[in-house]
C-alpha positions in Angstrom: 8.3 9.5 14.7 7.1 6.7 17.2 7.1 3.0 16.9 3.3 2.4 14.9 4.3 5.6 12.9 7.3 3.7 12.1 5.2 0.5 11.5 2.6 1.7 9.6 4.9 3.3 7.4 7.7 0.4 6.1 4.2 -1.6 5.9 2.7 0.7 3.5 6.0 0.6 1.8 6.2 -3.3 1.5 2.5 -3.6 0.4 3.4 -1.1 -1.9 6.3 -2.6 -3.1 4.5 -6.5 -3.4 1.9 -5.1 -5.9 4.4 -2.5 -7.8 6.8 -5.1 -9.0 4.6 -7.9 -10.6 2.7 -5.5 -11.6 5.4 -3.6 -13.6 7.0 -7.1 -14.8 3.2 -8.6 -15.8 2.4 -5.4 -17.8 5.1 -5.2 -19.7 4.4 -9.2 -20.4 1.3 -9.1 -21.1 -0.3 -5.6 -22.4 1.1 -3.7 -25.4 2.1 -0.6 -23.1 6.0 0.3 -23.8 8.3 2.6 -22.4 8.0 4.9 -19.4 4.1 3.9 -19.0 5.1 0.2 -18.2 6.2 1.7 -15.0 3.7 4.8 -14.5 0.7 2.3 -14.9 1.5 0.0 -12.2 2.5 2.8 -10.1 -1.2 4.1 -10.8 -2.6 0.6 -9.9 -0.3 0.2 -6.8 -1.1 3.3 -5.3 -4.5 2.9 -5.4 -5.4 -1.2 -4.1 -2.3 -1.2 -1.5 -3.8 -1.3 1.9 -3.5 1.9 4.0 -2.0 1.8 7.1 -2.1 4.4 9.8 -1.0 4.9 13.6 -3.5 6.9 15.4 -3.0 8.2 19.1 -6.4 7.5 21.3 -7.2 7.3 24.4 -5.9 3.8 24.9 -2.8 5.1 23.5 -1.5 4.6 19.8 -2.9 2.0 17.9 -2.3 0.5 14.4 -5.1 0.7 11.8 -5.4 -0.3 8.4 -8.0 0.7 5.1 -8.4 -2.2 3.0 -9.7 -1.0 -0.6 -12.3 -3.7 -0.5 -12.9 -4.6 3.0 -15.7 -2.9 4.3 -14.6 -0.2 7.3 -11.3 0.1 9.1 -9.4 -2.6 10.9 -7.2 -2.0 14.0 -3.9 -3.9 13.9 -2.4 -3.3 17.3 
């Protein structure tokens, strides 16, 4: 793995991460869901509006990019 393959992935992982767990702790707060769907919901939720991130080798060399769910188009990081 290189360094932006490296990069893109413990930032997918943290964006993941900082809309898993309020997610999981505001669900089972606030919605009558119990049990193993508490966690299976916000997973669902998580996977889908967590930004993408994604090294891509051109011929500048490897850049950074990121998909936004509701940003319009793909944005280059580094």
């Amino acid at each position: 793995m290189t360094k932006n393959q490296t990069k893109a992935f413990f930032y997918q992982l943290a964006s993941f991460a900082i809309l898993f767990i309020p997610l999981r702790l505001l669900l089972g707060a606030f919605t009558p869901i119990t049990g193993y769907w508490i966690p299976v919901v916000a997973l669902i939720i998580a996977t889908v509006f967590a930004p993408k991130f994604q090294a891509v080798k051109t011929k500048d060399g490897e850049k950074l990019f990121i998909k936004i769910v509701f940003v319009k188009g793909v944005m280059e990081i580094s």
